[in-house]
gemmi code that builds the backbone of each chain (N, CA, C; Angstrom):
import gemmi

chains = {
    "A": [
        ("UNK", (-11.792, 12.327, 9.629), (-11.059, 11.457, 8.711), (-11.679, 10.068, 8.713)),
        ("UNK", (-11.594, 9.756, 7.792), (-12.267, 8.227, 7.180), (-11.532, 7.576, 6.558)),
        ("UNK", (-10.900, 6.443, 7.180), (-10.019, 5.431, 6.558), (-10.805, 4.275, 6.573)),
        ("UNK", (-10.663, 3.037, 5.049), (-11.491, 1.698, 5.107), (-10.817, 0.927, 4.368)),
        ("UNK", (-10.583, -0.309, 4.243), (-9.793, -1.394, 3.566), (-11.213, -2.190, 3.533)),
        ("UNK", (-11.446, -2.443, 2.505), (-12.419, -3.571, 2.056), (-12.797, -4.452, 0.930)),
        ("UNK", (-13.160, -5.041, 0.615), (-13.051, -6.290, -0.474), (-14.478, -6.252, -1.297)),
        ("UNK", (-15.405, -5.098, -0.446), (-16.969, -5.094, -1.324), (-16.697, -3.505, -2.067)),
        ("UNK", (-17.581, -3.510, -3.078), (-17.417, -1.900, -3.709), (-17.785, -0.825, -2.948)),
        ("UNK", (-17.572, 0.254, -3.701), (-17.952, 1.428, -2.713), (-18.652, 2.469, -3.126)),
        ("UNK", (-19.510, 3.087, -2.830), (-20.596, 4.399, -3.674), (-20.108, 5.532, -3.321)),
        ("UNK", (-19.036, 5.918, -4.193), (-18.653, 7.297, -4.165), (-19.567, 8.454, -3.878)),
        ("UNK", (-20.581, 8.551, -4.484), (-21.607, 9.638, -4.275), (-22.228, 9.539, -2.888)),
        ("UNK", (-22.051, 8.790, -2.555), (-22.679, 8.167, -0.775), (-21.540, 8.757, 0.306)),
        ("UNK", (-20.736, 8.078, -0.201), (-19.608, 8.387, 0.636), (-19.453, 10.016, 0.617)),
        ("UNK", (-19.658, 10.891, -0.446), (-19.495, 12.364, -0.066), (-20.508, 13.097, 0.360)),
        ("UNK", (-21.790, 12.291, 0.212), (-22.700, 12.835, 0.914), (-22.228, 12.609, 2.149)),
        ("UNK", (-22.312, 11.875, 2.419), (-21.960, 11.370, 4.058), (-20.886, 12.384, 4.909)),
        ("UNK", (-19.573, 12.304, 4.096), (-18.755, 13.170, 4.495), (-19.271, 14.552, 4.919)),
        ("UNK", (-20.211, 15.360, 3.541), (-20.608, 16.433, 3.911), (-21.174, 17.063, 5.061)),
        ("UNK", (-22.367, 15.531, 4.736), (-23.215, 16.384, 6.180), (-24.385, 17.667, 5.664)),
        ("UNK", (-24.200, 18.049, 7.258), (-25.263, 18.956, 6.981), (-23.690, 20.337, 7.332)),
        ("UNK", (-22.342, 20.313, 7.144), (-21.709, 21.563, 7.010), (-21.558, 22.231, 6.313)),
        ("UNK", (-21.572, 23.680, 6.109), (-21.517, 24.790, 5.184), (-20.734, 25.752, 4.992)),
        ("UNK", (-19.186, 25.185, 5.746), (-18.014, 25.541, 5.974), (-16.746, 25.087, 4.772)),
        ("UNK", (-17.651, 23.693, 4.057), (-16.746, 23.363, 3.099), (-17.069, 23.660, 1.364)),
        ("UNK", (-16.188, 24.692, 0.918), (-15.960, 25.490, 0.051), (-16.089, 24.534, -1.570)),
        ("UNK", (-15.025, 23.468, -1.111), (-14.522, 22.410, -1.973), (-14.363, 21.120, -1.955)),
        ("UNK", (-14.813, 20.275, -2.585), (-14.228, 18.764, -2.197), (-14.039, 18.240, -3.788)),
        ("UNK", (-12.889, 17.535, -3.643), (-12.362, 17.136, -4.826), (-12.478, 15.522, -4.666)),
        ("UNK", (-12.867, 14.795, -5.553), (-13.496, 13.388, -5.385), (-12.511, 12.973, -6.631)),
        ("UNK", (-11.198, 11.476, -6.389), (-10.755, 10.675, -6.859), (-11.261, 8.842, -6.642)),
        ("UNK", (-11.566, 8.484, -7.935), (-11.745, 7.298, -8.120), (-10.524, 6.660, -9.076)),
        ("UNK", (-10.042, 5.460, -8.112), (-8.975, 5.101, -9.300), (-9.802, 3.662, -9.379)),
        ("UNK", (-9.794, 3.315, -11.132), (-10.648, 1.485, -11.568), (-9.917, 1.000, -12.253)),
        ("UNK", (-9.976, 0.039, -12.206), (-9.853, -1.253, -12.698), (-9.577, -1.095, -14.324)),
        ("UNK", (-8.434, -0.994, -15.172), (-8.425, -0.247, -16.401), (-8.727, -2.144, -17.290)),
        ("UNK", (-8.887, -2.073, -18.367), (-9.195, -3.649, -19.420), (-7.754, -3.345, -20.100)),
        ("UNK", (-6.790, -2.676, -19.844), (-5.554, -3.006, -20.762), (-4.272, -2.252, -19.975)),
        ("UNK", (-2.772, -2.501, -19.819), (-1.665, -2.109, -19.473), (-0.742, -2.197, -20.181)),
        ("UNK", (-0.484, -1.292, -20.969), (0.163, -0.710, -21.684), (-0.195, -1.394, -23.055)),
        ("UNK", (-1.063, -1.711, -23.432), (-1.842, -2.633, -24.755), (-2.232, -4.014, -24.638)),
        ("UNK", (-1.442, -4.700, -23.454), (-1.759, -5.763, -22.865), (-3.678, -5.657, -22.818)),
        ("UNK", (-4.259, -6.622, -22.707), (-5.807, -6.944, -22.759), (-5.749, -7.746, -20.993)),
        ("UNK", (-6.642, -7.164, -20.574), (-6.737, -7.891, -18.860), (-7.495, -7.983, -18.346)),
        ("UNK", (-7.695, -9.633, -17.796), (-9.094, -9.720, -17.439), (-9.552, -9.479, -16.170)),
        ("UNK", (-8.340, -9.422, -15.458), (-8.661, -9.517, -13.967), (-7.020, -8.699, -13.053)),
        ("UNK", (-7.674, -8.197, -12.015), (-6.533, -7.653, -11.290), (-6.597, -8.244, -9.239)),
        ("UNK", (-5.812, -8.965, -9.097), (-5.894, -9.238, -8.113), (-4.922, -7.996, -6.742)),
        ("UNK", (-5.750, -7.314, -5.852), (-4.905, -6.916, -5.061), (-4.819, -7.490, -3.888)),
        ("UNK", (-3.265, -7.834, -3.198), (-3.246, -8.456, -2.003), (-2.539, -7.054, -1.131)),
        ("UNK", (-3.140, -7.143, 0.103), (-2.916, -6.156, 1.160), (-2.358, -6.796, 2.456)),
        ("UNK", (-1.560, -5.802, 3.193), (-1.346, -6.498, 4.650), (-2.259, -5.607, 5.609)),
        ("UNK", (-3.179, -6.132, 5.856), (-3.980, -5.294, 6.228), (-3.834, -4.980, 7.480)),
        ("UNK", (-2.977, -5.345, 8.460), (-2.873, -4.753, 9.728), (-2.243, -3.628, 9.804)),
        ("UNK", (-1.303, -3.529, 9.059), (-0.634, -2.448, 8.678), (-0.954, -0.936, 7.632)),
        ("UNK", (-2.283, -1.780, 6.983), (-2.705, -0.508, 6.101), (-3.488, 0.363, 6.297)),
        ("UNK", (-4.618, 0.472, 7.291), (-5.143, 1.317, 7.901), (-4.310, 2.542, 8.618)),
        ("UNK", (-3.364, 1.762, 9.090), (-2.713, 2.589, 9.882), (-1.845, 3.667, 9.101)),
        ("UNK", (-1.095, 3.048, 8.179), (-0.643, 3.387, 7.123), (-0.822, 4.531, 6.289)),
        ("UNK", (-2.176, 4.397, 6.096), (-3.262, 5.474, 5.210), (-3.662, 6.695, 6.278)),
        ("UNK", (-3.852, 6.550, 7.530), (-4.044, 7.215, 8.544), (-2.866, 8.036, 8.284)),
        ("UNK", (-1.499, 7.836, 8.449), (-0.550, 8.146, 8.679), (-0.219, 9.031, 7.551)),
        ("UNK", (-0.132, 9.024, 6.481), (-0.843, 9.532, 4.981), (-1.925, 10.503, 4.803)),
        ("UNK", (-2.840, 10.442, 5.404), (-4.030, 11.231, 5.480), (-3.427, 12.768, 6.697)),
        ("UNK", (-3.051, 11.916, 7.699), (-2.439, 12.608, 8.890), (-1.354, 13.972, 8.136)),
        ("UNK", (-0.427, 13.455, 7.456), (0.477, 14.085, 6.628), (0.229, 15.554, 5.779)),
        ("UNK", (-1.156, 14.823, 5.290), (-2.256, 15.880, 4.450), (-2.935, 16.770, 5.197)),
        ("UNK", (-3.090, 16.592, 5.954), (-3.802, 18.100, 7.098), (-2.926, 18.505, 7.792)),
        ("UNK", (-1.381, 18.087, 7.656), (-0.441, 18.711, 8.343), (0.080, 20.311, 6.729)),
        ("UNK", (-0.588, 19.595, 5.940), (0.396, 20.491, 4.652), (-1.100, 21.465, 3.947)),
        ("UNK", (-1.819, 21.285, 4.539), (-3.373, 21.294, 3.538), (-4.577, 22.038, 4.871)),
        ("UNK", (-5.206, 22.876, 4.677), (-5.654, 22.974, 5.926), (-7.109, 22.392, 5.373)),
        ("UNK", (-7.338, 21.065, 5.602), (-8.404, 20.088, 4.630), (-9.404, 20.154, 5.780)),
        ("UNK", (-10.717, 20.496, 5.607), (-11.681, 20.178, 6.902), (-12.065, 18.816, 7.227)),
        ("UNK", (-11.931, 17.694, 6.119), (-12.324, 16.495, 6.268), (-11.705, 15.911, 4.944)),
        ("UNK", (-11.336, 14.343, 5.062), (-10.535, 13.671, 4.029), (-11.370, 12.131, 4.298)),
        ("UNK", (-10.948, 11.486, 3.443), (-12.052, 9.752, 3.218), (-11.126, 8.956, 2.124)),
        ("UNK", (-10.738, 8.204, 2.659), (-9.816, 6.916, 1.595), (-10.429, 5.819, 2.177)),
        ("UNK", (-10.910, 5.317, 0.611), (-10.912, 3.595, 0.915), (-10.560, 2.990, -0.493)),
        ("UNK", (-10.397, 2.062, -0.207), (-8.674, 1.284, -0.598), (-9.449, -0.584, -0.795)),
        ("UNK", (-9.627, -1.355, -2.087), (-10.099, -2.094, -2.023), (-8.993, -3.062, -1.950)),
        ("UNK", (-9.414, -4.004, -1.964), (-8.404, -5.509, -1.891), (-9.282, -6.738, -2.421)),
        ("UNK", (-8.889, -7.572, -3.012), (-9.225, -8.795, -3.813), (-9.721, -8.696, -4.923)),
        ("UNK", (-10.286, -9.661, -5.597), (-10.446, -9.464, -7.405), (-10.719, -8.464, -7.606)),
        ("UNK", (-10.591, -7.621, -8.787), (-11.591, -6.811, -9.440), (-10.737, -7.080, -11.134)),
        ("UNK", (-12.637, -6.621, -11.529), (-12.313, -6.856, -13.385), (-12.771, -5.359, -13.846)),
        ("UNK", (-12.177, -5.226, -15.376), (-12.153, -3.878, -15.682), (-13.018, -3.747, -15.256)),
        ("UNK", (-13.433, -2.104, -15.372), (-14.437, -1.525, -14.616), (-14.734, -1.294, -13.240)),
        ("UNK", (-14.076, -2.064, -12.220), (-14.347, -2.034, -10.633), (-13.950, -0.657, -10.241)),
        ("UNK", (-14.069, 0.044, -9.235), (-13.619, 0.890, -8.175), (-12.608, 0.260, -7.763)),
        ("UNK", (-10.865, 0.584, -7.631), (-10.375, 0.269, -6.677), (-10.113, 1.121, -5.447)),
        ("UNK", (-10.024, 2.354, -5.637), (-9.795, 3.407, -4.761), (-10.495, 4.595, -4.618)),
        ("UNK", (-10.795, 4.791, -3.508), (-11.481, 6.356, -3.193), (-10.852, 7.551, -2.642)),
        ("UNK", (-10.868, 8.526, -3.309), (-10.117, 9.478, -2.508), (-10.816, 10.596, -2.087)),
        ("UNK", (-10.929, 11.202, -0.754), (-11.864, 12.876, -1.132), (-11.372, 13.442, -0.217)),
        ("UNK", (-11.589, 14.937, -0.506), (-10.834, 15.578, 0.077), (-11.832, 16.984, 0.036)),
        ("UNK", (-11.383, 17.485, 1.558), (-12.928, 19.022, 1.209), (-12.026, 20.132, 2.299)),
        ("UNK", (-11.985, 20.713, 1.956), (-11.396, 22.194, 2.293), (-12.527, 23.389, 2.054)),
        ("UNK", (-12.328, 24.693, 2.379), (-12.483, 25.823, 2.112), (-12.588, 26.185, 0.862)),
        ("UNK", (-11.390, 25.429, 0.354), (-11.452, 26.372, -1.088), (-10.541, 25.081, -1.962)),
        ("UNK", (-10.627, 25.369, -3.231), (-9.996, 24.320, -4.141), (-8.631, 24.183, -4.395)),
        ("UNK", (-8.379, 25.261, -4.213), (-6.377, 24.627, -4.095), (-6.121, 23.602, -2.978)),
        ("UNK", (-6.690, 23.720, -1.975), (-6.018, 22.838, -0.994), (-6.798, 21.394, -1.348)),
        ("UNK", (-7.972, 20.997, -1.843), (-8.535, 20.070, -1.974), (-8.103, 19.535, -2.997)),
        ("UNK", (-7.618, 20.417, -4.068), (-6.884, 19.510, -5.362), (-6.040, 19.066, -4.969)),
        ("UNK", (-4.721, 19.611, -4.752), (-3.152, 19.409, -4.200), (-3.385, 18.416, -2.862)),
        ("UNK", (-3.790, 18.752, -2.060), (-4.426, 17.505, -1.105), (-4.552, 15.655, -1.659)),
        ("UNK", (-5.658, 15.816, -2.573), (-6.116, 14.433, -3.226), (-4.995, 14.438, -3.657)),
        ("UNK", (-4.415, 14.915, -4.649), (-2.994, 14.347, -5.827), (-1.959, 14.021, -4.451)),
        ("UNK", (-1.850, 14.471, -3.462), (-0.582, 13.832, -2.950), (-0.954, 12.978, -2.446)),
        ("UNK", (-2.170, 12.662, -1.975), (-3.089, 11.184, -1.071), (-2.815, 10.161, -2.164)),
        ("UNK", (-2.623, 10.388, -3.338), (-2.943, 9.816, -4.476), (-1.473, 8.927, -4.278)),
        ("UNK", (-0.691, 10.148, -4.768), (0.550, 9.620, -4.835), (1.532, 9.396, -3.377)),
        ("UNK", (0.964, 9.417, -2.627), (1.555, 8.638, -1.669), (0.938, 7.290, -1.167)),
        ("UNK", (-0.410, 6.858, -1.442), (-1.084, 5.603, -1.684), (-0.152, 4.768, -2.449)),
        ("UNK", (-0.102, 5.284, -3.310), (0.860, 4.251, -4.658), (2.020, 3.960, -4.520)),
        ("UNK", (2.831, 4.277, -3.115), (4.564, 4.336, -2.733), (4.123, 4.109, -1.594)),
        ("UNK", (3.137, 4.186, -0.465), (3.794, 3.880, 0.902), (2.547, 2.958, 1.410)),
        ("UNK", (1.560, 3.066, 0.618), (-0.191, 2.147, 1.066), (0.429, 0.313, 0.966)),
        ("UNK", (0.593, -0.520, 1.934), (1.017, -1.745, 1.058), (0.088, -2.797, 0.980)),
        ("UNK", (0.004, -2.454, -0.410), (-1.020, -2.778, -1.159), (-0.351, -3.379, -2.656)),
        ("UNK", (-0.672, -4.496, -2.971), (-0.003, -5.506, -4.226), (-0.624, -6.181, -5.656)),
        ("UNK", (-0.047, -5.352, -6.854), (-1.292, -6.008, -7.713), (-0.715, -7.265, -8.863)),
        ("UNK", (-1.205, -7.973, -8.978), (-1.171, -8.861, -9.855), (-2.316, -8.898, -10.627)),
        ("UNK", (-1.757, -9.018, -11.809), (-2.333, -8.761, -13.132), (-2.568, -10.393, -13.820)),
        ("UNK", (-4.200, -10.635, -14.688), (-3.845, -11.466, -15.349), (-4.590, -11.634, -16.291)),
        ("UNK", (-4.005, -11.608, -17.704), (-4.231, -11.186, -18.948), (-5.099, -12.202, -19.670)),
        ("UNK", (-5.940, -11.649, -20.105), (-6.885, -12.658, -21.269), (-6.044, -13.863, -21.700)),
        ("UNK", (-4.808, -13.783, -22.029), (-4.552, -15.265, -21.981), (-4.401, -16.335, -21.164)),
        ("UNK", (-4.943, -15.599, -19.817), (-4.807, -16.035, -18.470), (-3.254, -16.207, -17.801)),
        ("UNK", (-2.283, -15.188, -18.251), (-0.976, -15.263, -17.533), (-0.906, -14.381, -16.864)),
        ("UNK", (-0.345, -14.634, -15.694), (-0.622, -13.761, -14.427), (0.509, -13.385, -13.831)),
        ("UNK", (1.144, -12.188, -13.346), (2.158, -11.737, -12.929), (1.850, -10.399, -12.193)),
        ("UNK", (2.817, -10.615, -11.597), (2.946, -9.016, -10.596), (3.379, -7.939, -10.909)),
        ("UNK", (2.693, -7.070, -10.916), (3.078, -5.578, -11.373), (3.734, -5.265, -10.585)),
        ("UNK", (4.777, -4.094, -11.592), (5.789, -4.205, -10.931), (6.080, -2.276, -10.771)),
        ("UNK", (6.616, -1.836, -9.190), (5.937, -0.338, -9.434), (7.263, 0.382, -10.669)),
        ("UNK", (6.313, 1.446, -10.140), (6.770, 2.140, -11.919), (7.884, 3.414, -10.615)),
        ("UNK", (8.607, 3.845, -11.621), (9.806, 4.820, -11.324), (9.277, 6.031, -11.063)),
        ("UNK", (7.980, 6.579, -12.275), (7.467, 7.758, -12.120), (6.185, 7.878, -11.345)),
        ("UNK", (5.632, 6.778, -10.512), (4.890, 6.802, -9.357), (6.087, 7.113, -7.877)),
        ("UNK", (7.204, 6.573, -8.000), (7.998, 7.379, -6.985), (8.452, 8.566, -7.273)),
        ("UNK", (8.711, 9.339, -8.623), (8.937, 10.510, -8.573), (7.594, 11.558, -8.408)),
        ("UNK", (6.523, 11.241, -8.968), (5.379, 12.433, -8.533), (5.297, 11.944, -6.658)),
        ("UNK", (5.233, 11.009, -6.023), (5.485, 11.261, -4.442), (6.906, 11.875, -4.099)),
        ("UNK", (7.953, 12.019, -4.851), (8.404, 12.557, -4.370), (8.843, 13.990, -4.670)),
        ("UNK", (7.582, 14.936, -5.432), (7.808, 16.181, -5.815), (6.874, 16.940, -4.611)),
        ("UNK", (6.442, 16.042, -3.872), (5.882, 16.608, -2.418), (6.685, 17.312, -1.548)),
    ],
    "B": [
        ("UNK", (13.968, -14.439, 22.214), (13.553, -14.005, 21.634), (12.682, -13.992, 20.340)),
        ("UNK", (11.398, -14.413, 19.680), (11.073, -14.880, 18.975), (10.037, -13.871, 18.536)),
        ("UNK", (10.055, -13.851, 17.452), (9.236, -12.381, 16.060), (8.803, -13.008, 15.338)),
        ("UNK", (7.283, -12.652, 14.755), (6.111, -13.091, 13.660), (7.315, -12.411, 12.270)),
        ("UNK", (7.346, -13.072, 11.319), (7.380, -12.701, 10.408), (6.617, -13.247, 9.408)),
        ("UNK", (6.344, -11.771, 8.180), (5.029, -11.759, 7.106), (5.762, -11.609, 6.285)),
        ("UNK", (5.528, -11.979, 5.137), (5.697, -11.907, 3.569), (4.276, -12.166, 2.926)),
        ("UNK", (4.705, -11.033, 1.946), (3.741, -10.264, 1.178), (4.162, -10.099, -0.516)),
        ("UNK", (2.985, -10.510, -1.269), (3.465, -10.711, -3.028), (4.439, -11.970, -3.160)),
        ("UNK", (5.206, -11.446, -4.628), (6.601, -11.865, -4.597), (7.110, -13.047, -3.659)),
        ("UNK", (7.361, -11.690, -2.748), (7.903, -12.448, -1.519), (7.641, -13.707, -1.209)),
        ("UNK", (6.340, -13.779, -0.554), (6.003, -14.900, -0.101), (5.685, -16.049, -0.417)),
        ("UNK", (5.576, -15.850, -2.243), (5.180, -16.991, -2.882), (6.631, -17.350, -3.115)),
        ("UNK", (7.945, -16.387, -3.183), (9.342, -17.204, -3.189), (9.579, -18.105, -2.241)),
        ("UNK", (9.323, -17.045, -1.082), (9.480, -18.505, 0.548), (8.562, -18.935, 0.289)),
        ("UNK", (7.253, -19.008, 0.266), (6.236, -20.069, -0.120), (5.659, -20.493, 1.550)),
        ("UNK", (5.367, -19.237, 2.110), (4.675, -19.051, 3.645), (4.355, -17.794, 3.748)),
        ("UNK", (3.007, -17.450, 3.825), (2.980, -15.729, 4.154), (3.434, -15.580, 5.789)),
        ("UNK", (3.516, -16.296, 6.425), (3.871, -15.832, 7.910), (4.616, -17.193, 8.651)),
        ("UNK", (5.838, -16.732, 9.361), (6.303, -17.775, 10.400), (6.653, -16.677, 11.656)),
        ("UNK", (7.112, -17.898, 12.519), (7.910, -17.043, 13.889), (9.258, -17.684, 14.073)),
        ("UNK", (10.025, -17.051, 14.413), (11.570, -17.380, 14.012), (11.811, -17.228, 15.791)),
        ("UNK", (13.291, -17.648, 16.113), (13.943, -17.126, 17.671), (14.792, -16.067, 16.531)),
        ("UNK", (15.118, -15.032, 16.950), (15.902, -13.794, 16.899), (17.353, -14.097, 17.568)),
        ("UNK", (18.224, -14.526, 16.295), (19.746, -15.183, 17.032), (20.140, -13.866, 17.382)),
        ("UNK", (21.198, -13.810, 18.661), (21.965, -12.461, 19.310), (22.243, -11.717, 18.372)),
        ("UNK", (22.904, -12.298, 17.170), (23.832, -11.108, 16.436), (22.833, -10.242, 15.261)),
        ("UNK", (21.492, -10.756, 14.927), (20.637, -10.002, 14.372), (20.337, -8.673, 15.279)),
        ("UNK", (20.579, -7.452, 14.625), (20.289, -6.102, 15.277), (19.596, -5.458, 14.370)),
        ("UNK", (19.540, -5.810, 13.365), (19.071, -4.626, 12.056), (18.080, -5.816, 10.849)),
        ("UNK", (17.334, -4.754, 10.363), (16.031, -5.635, 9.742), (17.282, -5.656, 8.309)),
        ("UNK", (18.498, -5.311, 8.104), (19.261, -6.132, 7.356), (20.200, -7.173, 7.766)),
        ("UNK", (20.587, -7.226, 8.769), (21.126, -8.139, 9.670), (20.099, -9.705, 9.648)),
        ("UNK", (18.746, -9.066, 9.515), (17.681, -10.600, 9.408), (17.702, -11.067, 7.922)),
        ("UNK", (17.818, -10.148, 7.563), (17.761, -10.568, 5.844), (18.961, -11.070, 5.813)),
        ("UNK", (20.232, -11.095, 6.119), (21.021, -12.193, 5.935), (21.303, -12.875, 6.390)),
        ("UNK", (20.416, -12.602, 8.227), (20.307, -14.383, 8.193), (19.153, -15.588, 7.881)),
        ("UNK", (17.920, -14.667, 7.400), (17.230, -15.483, 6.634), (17.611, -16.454, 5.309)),
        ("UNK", (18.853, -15.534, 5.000), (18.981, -15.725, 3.446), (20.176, -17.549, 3.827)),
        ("UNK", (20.494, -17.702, 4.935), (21.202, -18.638, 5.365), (20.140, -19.876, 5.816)),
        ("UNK", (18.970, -19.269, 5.883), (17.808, -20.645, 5.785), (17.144, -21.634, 4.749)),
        ("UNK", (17.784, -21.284, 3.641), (17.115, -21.896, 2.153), (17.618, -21.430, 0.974)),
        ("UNK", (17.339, -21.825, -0.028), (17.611, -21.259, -1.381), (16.314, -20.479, -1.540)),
        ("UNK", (15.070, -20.585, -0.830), (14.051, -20.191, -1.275), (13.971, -18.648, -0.741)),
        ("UNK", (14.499, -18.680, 0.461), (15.176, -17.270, 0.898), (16.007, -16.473, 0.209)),
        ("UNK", (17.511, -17.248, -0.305), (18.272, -16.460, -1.345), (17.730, -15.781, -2.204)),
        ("UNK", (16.722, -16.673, -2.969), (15.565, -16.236, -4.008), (14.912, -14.917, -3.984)),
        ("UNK", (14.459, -15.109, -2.482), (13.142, -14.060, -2.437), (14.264, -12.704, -2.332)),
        ("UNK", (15.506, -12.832, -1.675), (16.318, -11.618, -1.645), (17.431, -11.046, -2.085)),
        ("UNK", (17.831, -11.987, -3.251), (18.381, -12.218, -3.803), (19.122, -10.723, -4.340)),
        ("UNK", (18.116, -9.947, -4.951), (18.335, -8.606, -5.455), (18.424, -7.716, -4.133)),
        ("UNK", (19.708, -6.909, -3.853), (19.639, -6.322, -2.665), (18.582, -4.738, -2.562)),
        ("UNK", (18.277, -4.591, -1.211), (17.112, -3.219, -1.776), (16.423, -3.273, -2.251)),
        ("UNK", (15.893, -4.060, -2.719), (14.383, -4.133, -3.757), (13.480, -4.774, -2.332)),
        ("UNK", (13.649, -5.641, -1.778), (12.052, -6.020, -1.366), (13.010, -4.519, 0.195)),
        ("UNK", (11.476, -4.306, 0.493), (11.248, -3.159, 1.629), (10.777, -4.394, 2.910)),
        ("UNK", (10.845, -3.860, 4.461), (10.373, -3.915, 5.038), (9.441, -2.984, 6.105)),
        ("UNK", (9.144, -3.623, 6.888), (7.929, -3.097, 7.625), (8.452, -3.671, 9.158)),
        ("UNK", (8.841, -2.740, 10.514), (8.642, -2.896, 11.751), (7.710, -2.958, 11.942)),
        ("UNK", (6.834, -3.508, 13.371), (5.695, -3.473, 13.738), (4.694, -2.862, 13.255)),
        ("UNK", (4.518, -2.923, 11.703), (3.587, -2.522, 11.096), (3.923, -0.793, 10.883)),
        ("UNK", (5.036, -0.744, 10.611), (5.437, 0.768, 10.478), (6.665, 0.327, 9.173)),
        ("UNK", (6.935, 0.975, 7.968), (7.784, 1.099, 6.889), (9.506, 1.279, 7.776)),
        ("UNK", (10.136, 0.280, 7.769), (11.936, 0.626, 8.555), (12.364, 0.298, 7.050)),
        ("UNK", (13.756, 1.217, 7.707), (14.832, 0.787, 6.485), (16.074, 0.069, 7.009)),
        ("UNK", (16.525, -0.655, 6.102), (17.549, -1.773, 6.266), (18.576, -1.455, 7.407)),
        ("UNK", (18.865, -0.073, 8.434), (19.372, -0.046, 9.730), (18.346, 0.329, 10.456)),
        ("UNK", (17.214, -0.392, 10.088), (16.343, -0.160, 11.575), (16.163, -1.033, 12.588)),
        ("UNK", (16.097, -1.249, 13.879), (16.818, -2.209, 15.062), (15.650, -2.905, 14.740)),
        ("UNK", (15.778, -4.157, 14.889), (14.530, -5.760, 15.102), (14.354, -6.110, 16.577)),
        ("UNK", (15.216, -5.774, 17.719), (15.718, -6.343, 18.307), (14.583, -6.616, 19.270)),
        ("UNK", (13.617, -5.535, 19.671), (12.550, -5.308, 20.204), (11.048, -5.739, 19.233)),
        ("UNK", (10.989, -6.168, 18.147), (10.247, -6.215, 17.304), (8.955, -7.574, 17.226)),
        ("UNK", (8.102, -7.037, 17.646), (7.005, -8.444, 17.432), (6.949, -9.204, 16.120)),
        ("UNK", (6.943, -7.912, 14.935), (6.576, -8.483, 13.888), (7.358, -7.776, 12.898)),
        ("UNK", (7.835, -8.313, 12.033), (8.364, -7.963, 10.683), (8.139, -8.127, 9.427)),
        ("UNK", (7.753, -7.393, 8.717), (7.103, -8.288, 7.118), (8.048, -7.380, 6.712)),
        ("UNK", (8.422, -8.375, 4.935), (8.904, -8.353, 3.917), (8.121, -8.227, 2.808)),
        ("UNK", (8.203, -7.093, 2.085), (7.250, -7.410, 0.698), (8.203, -6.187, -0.364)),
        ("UNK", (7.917, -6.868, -1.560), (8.074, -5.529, -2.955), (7.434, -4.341, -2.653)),
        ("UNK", (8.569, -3.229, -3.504), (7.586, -1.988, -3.517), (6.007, -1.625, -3.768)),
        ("UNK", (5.709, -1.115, -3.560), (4.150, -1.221, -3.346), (3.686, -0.451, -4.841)),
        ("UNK", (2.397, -1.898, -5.008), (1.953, -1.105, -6.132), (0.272, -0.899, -6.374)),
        ("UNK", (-0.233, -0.529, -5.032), (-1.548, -0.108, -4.697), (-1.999, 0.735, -5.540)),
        ("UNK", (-3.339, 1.386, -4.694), (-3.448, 3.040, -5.858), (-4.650, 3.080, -7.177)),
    ],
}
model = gemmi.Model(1)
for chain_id, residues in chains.items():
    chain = gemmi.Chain(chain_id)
    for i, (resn, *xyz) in enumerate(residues, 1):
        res = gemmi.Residue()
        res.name, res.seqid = resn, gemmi.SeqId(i, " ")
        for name, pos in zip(("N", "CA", "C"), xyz):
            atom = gemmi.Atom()
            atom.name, atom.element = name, gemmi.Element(name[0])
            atom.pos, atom.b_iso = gemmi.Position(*pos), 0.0
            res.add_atom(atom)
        chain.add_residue(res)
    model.add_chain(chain)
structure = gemmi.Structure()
structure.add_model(model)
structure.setup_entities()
């Protein structure tokens, strides 16, 4: 398992090489990138600030990841989780996930996914081409897909 | 008895400090028990908690809910639901 909180980007394709290796035991790996979108809900945006408590989020995500090989029989999993500016287009999140076979690596990532977004604490503020800036605020149906787990 | 407390988002720009250390008066037992007696330190406190249940906390860097004991607690943060991801 590979947990990282960091503020520089990240090379997805690196990172699953890496994960892989030289093993020939893993069937499947399912690779999530969540970025930096240029609009919320038609809103235009130039910038997304995330603030993290970071003593707490490693552990956090561990604890999360931990969860996922309790439900998933996953051979190896990798989250990293950015923090500070990013403008459309950035990487904010990495997710991967490698099993045997692809059911467990899909269903795996989607709940890493959605339990990142309800229990990772992690904070975004948004601020729009007209330069007004406010905090997003979480959504109802990011707690209901974590909680169809 | 004296505990780090963090605020995070929201939060902290209402109190307008991401972190202090408080003494832990006797009758605080519960990380809702602190929230009302924080909320007896300022208007800027009322503010930040104004809405009950909405901001979450965090024991020693672990997610508690509003009867979880402080009493033993180094550190406590306060922040909004999380909107990472």
């Amino acid at each position: 398992m590979t947990v990282r909180i960091q503020t520089e980007d990240f090379d997805a394709a690196a990172e699953v090489a890496r994960l892989r290796g030289r093993r020939t035991d893993i069937g499947a790996i399912v690779t999530f990138t969540g970025i930096c979108r240029d609009n919320d809900d038609g809103r235009a945006l130039a910038a997304l600030t995330l603030e993290t408590y970071a003593d707490m989020a490693v552990a956090e995500i561990e604890r999360i990841v931990e969860e996922a090989k309790r439900r998933w029989p996953l051979h190896d999993a990798l989250v990293i989780h950015r923090y500070g500016l990013m403008r459309p287009g950035d990487d904010i999140v990495l997710v991967v996930t490698a099993s045997a076979h692809r059911e467990a690596a899909f269903r795996a990532a989607a709940f890493l996914m959605d339990y990142l977004k309800t229990r990772a604490p992690f904070w975004k503020s948004e601020e729009t081409s007209a330069g007004e800036r406010s905090w997003v605020t979480a959504k109802d149906s990011d707690d209901a897909a974590a909680a169809r787990w | 008895m004296t505990v780090k407390l963090k605020y995070f988002a929201w939060v902290r720009e209402r109190i307008g400090t991401p972190e202090e250390e408080i003494v832990l008066p006797p009758d605080v037992v519960t990380v809702a028990d602190l929230i009302q007696h924080l909320k007896t330190r300022g208007e800027e406190y009322v503010y930040a908690f104004e809405n009950d249940g909405i901001v979450r906390a965090a024991v020693d860097q672990r997610h508690a809910a509003a009867g979880a004991d402080v009493r033993a607690a180094r550190e406590v943060a306060f922040f909004p639901p999380m909107t990472g991801g």
